[in-house]
Backbone as a printed PyTorch tensor [residue, N CA C, xyz], in Angstrom:
tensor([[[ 30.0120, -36.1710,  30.2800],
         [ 30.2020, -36.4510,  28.8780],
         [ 30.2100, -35.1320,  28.0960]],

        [[ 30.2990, -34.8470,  27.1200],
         [ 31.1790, -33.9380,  26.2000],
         [ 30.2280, -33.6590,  25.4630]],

        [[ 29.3620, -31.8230,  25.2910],
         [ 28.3720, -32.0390,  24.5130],
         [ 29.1240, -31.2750,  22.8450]],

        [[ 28.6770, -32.7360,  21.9240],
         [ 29.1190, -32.5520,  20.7060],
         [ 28.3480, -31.9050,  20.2200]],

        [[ 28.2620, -30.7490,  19.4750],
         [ 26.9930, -30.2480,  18.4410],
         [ 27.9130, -29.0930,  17.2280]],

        [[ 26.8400, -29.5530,  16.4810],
         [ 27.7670, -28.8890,  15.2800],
         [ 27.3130, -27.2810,  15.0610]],

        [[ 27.7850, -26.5680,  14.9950],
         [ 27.7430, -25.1320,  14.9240],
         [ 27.1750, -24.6640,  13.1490]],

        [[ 26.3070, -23.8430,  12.8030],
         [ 26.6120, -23.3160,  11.8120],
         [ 27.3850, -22.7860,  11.5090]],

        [[ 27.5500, -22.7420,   9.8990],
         [ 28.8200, -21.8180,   9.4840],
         [ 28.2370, -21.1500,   8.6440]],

        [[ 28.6060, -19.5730,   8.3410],
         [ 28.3470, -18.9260,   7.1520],
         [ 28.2460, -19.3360,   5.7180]],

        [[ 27.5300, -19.3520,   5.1030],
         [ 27.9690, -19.7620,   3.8250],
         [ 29.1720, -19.1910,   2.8140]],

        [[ 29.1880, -17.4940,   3.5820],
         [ 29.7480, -16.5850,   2.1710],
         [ 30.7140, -16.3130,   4.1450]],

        [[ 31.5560, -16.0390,   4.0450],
         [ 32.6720, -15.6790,   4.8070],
         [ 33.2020, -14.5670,   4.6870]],

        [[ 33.3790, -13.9750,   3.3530],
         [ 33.8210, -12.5640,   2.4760],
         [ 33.1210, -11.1120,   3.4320]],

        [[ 33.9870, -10.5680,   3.4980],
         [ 33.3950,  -9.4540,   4.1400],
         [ 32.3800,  -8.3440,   3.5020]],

        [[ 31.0410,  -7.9160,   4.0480],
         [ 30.6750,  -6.9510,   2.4100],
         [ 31.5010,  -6.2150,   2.0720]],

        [[ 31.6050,  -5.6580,   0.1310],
         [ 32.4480,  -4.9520,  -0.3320],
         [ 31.5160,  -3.7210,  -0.7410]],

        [[ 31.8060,  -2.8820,  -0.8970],
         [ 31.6250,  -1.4860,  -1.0560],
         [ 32.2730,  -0.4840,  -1.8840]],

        [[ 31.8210,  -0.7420,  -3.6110],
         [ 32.2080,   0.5280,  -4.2510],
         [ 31.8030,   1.4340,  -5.0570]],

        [[ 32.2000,   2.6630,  -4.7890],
         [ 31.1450,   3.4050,  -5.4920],
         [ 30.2420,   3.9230,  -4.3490]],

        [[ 29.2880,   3.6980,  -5.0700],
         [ 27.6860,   3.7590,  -4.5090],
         [ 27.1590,   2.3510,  -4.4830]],

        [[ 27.6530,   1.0200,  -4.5640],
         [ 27.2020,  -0.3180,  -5.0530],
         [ 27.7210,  -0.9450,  -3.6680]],

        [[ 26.5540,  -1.3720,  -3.2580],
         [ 26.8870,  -2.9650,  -1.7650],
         [ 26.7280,  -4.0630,  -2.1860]],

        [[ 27.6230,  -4.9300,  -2.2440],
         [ 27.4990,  -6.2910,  -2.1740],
         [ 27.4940,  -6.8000,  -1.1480]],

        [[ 26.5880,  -7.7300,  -0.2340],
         [ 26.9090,  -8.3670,   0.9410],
         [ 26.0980,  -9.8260,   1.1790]],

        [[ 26.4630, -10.4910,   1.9330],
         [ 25.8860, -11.6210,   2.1250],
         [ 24.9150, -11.3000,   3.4550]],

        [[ 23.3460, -11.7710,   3.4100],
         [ 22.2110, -11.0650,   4.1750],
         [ 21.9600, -12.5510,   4.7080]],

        [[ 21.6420, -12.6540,   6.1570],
         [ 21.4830, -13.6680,   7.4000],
         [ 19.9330, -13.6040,   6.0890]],

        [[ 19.8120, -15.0320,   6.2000],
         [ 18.2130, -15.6280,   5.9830],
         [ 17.1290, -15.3270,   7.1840]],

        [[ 17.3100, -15.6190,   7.9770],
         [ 16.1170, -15.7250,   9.0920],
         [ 15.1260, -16.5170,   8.8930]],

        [[ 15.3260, -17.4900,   7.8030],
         [ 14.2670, -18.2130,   7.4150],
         [ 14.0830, -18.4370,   6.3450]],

        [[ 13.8380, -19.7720,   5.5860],
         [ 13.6420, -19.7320,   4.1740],
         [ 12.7640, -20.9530,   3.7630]],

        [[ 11.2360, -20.8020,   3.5630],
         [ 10.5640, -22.1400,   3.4690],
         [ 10.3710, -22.3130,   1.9120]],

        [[  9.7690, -23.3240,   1.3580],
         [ 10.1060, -23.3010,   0.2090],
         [  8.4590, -23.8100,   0.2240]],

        [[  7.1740, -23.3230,  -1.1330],
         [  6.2070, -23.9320,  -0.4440],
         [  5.9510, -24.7390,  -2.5210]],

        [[  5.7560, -25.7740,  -2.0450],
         [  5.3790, -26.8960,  -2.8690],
         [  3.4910, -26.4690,  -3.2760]],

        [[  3.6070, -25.9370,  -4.4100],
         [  1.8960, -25.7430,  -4.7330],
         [  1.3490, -26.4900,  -5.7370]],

        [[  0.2670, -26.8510,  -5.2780],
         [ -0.0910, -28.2500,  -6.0010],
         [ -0.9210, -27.6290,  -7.2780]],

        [[ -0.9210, -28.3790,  -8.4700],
         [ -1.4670, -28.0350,  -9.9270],
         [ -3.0390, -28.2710,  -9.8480]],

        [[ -4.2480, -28.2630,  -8.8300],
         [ -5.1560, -28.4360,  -8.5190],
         [ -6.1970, -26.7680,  -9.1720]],

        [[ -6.5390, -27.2020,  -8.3910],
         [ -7.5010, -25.7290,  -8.4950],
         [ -7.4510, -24.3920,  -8.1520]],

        [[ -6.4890, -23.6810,  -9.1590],
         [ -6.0770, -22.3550,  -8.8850],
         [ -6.7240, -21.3550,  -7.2030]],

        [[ -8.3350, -21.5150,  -7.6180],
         [ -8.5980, -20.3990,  -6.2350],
         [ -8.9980, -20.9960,  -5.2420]],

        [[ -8.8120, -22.3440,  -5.1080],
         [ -8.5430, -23.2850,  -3.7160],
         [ -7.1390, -23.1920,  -3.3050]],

        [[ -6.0800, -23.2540,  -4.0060],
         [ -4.7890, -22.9020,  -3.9920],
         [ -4.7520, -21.5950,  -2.9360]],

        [[ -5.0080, -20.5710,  -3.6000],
         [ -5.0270, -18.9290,  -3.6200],
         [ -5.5500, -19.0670,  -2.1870]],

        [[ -6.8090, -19.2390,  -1.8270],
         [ -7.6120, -19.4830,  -0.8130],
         [ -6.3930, -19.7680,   0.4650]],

        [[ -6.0890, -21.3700,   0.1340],
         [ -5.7400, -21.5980,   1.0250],
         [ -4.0120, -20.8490,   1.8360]],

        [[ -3.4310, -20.5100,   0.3680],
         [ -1.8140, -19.6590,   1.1840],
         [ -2.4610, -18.3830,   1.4500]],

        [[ -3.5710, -17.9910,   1.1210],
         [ -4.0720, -16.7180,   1.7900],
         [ -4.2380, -16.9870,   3.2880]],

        [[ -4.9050, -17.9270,   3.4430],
         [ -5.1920, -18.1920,   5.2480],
         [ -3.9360, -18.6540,   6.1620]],

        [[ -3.1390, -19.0280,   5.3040],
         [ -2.1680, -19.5020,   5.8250],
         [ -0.8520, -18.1390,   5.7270]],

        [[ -0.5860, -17.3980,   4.6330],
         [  0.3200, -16.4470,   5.0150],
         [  0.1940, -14.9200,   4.3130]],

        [[ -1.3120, -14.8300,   3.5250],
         [ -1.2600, -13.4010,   2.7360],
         [ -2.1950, -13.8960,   1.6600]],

        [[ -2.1450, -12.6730,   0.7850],
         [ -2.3090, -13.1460,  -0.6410],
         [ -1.3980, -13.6500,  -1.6260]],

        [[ -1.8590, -14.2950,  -2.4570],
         [ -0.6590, -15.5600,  -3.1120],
         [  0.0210, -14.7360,  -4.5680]],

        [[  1.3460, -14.2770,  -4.3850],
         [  1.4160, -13.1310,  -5.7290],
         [  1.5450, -14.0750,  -6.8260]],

        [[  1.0070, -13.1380,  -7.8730],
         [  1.1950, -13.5090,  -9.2540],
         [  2.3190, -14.1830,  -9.5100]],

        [[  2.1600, -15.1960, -10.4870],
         [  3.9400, -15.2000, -10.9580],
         [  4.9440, -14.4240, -11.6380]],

        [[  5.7050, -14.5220, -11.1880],
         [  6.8710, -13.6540, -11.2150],
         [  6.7830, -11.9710, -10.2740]],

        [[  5.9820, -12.3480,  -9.2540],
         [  6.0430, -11.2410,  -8.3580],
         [  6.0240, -11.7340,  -6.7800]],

        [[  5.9030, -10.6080,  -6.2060],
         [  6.3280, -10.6750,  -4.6230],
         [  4.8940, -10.2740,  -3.5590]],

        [[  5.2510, -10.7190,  -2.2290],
         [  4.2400, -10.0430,  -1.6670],
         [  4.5420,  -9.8990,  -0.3200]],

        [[  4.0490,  -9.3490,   0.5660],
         [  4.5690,  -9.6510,   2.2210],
         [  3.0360, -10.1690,   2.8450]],

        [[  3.8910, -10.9870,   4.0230],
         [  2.6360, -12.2560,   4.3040],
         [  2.7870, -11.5110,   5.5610]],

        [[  1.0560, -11.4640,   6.0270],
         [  1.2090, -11.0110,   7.8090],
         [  1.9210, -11.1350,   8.5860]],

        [[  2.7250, -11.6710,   8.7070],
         [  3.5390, -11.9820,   9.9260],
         [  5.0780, -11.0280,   9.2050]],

        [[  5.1720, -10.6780,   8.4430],
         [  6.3130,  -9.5860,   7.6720],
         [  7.2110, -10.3410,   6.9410]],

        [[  6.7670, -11.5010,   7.1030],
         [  7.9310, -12.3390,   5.3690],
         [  7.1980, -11.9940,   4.3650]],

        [[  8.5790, -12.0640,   3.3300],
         [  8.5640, -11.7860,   2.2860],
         [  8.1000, -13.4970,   1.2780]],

        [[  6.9290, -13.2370,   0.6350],
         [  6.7840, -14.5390,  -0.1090],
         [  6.9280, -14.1750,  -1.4510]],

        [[  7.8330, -14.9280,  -2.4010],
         [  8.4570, -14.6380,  -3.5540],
         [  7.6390, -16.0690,  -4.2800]],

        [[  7.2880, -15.9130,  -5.7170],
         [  6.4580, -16.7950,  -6.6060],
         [  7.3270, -17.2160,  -7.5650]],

        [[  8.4270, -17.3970,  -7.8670],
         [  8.6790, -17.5010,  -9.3320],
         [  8.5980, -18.5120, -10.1440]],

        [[  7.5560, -19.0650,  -9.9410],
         [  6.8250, -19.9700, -10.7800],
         [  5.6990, -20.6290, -10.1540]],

        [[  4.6060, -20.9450, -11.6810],
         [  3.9310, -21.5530, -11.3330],
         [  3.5180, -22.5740,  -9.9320]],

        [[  4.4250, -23.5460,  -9.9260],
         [  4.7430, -24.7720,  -8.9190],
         [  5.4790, -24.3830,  -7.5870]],

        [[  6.2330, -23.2190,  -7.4380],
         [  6.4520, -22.9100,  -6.1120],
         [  7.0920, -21.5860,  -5.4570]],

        [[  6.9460, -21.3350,  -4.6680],
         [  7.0220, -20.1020,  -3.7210],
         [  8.2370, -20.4770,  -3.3120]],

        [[  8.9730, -18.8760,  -2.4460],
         [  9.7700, -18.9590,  -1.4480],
         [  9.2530, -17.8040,   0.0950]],

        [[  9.1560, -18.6580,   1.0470],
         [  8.7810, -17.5250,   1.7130],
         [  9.9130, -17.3740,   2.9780]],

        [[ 10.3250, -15.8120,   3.0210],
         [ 11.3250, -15.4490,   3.4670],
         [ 11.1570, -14.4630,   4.6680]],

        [[ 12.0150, -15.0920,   5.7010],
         [ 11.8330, -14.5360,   6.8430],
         [ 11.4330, -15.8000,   8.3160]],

        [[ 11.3030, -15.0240,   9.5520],
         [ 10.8320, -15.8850,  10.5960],
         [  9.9680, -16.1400,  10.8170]],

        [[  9.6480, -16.8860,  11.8030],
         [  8.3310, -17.1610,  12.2370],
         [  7.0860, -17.9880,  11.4020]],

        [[  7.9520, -18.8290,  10.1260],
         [  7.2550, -19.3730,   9.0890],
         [  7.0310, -21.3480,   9.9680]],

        [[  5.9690, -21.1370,   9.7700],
         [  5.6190, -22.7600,  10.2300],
         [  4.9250, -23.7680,   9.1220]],

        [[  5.0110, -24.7600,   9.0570],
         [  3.9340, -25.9140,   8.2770],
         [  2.9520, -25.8050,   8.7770]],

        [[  2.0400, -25.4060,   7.1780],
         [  0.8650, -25.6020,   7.5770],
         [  0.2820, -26.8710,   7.3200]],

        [[ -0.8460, -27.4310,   7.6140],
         [ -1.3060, -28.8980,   6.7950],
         [ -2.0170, -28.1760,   6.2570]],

        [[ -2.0100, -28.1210,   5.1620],
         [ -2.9420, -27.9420,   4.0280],
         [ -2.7730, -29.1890,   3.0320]],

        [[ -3.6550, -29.1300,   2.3020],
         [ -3.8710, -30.0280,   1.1760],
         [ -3.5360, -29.3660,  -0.1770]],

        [[ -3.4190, -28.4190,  -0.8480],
         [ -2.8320, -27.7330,  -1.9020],
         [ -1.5660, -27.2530,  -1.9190]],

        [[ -0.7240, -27.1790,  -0.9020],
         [  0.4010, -26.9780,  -0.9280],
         [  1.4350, -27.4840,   0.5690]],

        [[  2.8080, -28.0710,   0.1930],
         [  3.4740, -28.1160,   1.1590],
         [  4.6050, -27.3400,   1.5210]],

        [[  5.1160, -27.1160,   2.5050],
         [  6.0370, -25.9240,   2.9790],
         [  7.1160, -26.8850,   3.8810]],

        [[  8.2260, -26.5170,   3.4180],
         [  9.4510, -27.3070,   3.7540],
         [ 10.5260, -26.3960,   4.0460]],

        [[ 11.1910, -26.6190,   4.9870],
         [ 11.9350, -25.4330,   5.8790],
         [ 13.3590, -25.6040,   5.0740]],

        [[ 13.8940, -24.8780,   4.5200],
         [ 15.0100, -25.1970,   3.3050],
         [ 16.5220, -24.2650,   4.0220]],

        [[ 15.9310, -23.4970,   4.9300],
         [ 16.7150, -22.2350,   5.4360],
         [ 18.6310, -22.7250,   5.2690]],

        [[ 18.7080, -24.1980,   5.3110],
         [ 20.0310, -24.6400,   5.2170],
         [ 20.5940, -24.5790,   4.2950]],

        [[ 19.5540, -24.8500,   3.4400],
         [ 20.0130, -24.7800,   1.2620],
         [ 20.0220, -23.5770,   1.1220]],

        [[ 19.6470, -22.2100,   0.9760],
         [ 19.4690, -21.2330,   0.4950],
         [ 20.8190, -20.3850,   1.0380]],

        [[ 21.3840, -19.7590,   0.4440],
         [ 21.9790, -18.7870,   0.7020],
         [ 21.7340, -17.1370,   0.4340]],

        [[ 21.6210, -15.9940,   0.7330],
         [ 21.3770, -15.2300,   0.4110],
         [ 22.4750, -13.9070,   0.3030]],

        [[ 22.4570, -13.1230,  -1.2130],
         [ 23.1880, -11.8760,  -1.2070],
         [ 22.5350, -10.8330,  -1.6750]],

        [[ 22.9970,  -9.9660,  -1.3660],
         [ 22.5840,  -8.5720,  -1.6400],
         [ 23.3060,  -7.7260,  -2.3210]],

        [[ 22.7810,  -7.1260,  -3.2820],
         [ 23.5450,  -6.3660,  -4.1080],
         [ 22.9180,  -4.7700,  -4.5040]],

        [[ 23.1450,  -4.1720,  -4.0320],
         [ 22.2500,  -2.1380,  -3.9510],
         [ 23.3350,  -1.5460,  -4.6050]],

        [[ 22.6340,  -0.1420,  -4.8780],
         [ 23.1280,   0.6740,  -5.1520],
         [ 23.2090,   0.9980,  -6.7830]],

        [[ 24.0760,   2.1470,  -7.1090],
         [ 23.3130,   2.2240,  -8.2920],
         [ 24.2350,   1.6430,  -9.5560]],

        [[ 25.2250,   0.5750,  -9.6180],
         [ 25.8490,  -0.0280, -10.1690],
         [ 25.7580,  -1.8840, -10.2590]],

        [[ 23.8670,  -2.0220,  -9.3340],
         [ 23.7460,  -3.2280,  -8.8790],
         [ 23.4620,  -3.5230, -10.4100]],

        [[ 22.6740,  -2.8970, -10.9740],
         [ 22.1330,  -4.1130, -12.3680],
         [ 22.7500,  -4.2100, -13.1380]],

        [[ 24.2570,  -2.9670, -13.2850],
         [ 24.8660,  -3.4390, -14.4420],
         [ 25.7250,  -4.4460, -14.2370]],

        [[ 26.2010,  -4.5850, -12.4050],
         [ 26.8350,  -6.3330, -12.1760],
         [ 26.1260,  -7.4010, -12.7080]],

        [[ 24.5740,  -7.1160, -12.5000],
         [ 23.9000,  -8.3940, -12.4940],
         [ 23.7320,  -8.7260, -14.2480]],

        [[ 23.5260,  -7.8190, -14.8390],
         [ 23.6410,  -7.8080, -16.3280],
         [ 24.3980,  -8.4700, -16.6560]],

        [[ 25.6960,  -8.3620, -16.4130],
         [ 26.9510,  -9.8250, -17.3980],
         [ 26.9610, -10.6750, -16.2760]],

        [[ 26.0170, -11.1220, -15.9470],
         [ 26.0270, -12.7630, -15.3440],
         [ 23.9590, -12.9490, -15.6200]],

        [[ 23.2120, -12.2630, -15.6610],
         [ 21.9260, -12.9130, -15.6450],
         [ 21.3820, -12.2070, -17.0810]],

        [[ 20.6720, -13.5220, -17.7610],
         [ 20.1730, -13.1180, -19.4860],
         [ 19.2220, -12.7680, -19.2030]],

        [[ 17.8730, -12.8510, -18.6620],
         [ 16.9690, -11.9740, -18.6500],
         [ 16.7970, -10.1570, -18.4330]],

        [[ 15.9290,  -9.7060, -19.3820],
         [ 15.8930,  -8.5720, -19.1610],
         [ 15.6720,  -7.8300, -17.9940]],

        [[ 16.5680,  -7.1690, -16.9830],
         [ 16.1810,  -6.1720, -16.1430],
         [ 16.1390,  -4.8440, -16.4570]],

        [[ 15.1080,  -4.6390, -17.2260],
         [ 14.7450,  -3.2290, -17.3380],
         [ 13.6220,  -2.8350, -16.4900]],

        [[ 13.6720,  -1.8110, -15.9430],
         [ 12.5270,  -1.2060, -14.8560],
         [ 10.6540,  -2.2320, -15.5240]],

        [[ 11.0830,  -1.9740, -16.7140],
         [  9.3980,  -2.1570, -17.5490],
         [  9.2560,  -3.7040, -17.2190]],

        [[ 10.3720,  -4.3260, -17.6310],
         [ 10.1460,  -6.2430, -17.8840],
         [ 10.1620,  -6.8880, -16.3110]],

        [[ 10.9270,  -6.3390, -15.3900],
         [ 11.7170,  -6.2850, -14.2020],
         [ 11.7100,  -5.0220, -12.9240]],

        [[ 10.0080,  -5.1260, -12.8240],
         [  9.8500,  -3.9260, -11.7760],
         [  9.9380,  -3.9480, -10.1990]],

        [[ 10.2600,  -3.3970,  -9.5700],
         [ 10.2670,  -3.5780,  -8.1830],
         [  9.1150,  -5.0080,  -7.6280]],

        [[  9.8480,  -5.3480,  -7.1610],
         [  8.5750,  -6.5580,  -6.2960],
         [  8.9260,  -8.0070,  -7.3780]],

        [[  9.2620,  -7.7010,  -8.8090],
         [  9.7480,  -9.1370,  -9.5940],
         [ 10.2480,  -9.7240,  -8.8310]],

        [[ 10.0210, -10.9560,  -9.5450],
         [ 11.1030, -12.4540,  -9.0450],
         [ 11.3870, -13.1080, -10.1330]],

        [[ 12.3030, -13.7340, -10.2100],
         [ 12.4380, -14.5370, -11.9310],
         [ 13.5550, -15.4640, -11.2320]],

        [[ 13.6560, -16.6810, -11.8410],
         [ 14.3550, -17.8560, -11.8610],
         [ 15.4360, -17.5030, -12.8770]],

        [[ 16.7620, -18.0730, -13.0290],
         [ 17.6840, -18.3700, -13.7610],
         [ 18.9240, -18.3550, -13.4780]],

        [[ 19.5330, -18.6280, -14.6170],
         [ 21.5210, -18.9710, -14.3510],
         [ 22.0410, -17.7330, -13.7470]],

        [[ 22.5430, -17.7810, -13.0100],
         [ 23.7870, -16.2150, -12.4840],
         [ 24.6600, -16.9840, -12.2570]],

        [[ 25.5800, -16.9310, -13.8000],
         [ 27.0930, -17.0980, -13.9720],
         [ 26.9390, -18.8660, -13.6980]],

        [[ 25.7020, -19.5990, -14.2780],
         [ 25.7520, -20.7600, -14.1780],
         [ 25.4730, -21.4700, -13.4850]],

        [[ 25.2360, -20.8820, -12.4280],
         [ 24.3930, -21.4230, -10.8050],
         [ 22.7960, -21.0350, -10.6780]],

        [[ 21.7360, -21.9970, -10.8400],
         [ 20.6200, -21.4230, -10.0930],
         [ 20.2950, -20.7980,  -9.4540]],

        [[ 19.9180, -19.5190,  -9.6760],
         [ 19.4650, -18.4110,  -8.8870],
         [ 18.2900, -17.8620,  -8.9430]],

        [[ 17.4430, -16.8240,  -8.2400],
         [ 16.4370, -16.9760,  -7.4270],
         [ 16.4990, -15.4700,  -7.5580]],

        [[ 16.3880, -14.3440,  -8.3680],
         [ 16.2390, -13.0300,  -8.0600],
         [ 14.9270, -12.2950,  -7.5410]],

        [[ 15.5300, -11.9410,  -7.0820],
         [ 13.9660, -10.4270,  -6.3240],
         [ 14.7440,  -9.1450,  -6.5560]],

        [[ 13.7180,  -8.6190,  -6.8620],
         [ 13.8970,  -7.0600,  -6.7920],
         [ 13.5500,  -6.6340,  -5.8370]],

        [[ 14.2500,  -6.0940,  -4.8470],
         [ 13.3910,  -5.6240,  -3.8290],
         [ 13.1710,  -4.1250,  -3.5290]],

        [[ 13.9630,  -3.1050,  -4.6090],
         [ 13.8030,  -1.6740,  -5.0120],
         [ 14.5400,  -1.2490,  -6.0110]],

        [[ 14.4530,  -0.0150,  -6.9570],
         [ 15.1810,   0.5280,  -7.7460],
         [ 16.5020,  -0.0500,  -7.8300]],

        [[ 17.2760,   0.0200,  -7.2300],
         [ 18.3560,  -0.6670,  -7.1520],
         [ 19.0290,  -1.2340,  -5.9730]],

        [[ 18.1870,  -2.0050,  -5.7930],
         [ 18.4760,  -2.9950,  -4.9710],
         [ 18.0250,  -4.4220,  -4.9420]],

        [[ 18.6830,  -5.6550,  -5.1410],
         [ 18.4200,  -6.9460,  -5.9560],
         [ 18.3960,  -7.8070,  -4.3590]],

        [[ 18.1150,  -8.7200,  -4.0240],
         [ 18.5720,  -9.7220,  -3.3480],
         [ 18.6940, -11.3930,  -4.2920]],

        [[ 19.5480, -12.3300,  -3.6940],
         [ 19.7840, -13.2320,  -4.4970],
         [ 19.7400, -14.4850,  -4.0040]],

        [[ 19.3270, -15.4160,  -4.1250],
         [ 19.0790, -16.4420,  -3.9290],
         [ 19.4500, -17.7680,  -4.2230]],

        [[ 20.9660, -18.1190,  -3.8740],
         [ 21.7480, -19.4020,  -4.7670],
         [ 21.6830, -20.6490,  -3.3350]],

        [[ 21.7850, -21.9250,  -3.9180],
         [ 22.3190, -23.1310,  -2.9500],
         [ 23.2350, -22.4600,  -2.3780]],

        [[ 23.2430, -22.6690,  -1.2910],
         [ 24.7210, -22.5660,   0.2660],
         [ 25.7520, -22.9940,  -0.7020]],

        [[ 25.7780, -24.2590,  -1.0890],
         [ 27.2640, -25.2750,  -2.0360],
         [ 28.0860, -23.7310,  -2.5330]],

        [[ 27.2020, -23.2250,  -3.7660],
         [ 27.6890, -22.4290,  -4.6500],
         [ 28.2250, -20.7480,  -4.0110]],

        [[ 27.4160, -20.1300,  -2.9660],
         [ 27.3370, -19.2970,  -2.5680],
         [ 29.1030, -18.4080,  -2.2090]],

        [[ 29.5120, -18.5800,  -1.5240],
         [ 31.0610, -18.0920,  -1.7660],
         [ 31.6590, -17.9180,  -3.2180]],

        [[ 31.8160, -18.9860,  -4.1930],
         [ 32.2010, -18.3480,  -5.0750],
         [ 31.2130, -17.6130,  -6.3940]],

        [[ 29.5350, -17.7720,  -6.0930],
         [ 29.3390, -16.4140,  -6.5500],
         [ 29.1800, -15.1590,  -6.1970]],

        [[ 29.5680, -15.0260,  -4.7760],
         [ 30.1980, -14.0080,  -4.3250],
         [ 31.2440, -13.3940,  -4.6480]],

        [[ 32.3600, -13.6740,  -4.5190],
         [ 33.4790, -13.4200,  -5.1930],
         [ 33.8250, -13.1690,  -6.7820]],

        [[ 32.3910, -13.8480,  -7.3740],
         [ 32.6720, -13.7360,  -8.9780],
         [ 31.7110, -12.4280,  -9.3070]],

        [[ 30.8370, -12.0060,  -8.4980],
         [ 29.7990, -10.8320,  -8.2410],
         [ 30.9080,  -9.4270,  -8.1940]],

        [[ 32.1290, -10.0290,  -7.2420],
         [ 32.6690,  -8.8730,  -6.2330],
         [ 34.0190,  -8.9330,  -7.7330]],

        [[ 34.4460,  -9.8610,  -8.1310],
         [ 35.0730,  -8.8920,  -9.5090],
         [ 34.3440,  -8.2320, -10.7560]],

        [[ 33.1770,  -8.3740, -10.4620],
         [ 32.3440,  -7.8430, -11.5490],
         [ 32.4020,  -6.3450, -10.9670]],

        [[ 31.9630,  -6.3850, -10.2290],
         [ 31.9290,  -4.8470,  -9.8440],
         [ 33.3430,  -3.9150,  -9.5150]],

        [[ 33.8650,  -4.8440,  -9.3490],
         [ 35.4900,  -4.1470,  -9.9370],
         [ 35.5300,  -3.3640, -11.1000]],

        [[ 35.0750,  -4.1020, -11.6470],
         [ 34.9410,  -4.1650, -13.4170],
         [ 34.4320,  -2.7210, -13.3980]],

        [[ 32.3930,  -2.8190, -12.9570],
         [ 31.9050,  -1.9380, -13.6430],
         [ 31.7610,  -0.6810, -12.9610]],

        [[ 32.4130,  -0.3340, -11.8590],
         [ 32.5870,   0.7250, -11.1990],
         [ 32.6530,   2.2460, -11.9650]]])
């Protein structure tokens, strides 16, 4: 009998583009859990994603969890933690749900990344409001997105798989633009 199985597919297909000094590219997930934190008791909370993957960052910041994912906060109610080797924990203050299918991820460096990201995201990225290690929620170009800073100039991005190709492509004429 005939073994049927369905293959992944890329989300973003586009090859990275490169101009200037500015990378745009679409970055393999390796993992993407999403962790559900319950409105209970702040340092039972804290407590418990500490035992389970680090210390729990502030909101709107970042942190790396022992095992070398990256866990991103941007809000109150829930985390993203990024990378392999992420498992469910049972805990009682928070749940962790393996999302790695929904998420898509891009990357955008170099030193022409923020003025792309500028005419598509309204929040302020200035070094002061928006420092290395931020995370902030909002529209990029109308799609839910998921920013991290992950250095001076270098952003990673965080949209649904659905949307992911064409805000790629709407990223990659921006930087046409601001070259």
């Amino acid at each position: 009998m005939a073994d049927h199985r369905l293959a992944p597919s890329p989300a973003i297909t586009a090859a990275p583009l490169e101009i200037g000094e500015t990378r745009l590219a679409p970055r393999p997930s390796g993992g993407v859990h999403m962790l559900v934190l319950s409105a209970g008791d702040p340092a039972a909370l804290a407590a418990e994603i500490e035992a389970a993957f680090g210390p729990l960052p502030a909101i709107g910041r970042s942190a790396r969890t022992r095992s070398g994912a990256m866990l991103l906060r941007p809000s109150r109610e829930r985390g993203l933690c990024i990378g392999s080797g992420l498992a469910p924990s049972p805990a009682t203050g928070f749940h962790s749900l393996d999302q790695t299918g929904f998420w898509a991820m891009i990357s955008l460096q170099g030193s022409g990344a923020r003025a792309v990201l500028e005419r598509h995201w309204r929040p302020d990225l200035g070094d002061v409001a928006f420092p290395r290690g931020a995370v902030a929620q909002s529209s990029l170009s109308g799609v839910s997105a998921t920013l991290f800073r992950e250095a001076a100039d270098s952003y990673l991005i965080l949209v649904p798989r659905s949307y992911a190709a064409w805000l790629f492509d709407d990223l990659a004429t921006t930087l046409h633009w601001v070259r």
